[in-house]
C-alpha positions, -999 to +999 in steps of 0.1 A: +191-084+373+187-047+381+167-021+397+159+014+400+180+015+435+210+021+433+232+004+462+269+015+469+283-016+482+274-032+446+290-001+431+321-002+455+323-040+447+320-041+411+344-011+411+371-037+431+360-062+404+373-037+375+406-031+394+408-065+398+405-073+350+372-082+358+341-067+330+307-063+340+283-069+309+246-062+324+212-054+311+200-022+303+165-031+317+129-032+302+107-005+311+113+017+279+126+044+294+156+069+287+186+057+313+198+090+316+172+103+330+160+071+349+192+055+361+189+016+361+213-003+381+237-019+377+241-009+340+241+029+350+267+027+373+301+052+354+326+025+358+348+018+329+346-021+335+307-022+324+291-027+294+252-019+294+228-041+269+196-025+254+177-052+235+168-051+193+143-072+174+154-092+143+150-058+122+175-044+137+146-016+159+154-012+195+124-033+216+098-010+229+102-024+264+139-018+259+158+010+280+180+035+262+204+060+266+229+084+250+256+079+274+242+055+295+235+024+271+265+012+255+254-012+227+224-031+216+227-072+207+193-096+198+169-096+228+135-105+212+125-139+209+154-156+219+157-196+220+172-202+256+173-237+277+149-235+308+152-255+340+122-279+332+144-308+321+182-309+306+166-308+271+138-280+275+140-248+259+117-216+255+115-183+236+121-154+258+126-114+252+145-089+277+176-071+281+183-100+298+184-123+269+207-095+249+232-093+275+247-132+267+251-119+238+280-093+241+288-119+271+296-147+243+319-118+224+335-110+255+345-149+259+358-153+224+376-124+225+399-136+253+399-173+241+417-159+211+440-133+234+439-139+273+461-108+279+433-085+273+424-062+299+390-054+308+394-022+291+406-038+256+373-058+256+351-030+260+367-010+236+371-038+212+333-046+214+322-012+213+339+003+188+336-028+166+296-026+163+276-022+132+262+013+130+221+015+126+211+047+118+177+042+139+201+036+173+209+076+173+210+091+204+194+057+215+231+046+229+262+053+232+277+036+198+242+036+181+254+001+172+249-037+174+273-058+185+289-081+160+314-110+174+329-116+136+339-075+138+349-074+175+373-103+169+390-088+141+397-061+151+375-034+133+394-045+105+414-027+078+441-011+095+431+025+083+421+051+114+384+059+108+368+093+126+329+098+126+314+130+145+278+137+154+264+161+176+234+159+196+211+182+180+208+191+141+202+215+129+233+234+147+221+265+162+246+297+179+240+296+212+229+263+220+245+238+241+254+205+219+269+176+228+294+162+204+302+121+202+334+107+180+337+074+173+372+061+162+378+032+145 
């Protein structure tokens, strides 16, 4: 689900929804283009209570068909060739590939994660998914973690207790008199 239209009543309500504990996990979208310069609804809409999916193959390379973005993309999760039921029969089942078909994905995370602690807030679950992804060095600038999300990492925790800091900037080489953009990531 999503367009290049953006709609305020579907902002406004998934806005309430986010007051309200509720997360919005939603496909990044499949043309290939950079979301922060073509906005892609819902998943571009700045509310803390969504998490926007771009899709990656079984190498770990975001799809070509996959949208992107720096700070509009969250995190990537498996979205090519995925085994899914279909509504031919209750025992049918196809291979399909979309943004669509990564988004259950960090869904599935989201639902674990509360089964083992339903006192998180909507806030805790992005966080914890987020900043509990596996780093791929070809996901730079691509989204905002350059990561994929991993359930096993997300429901730990991040894991070993110790506070971990990583800066990169937006452009390299570093150059006076240029505007750069700067992302941390704490673990």
């Amino acid at each position: 689900w999503g367009s290049s239209g953006s709609s305020e009543a579907i902002r406004e309500a998934l806005k309430r929804a986010g007051e309200n504990g509720a997360i919005c996990v939603a496909a990044a979208g499949n043309s290939g283009v950079d979301t922060d310069q073509h906005p892609h609804y819902p998943s571009s809409y700045d509310l803390d209570n969504i998490i926007s999916v771009a899709a990656i193959d079984r190498n770990g390379q975001l799809a070509s068909w996959s949208n992107y973005g720096q700070t509009t993309v969250d995190i990537t999760a498996p979205g090519v060739e995925i085994l899914s039921s279909v509504a031919d029969s209750d025992s049918s089942y196809a291979y399909y590939s979309g943004t669509s078909m990564a988004t259950p994905h960090v869904v599935g995370i989201a639902a674990l994660m509360l089964a083992n602690d339903p006192e998180l807030t909507a806030g805790q679950l992005k966080s914890g998914i987020l900043n509990t992804s596996v780093l791929l060095d070809n996901l730079d600038d691509l989204c905002v973690t350059s990561g994929l999300a991993n359930a096993n990492n997300a429901l730990q925790g991040g894991g070993d207790g110790e506070l971990g800091v990583e800066l990169t900037a937006s452009k390299t080489p570093l150059i006076g008199g240029q505007s750069v953009l700067f992302f941390v990531r704490v673990t």
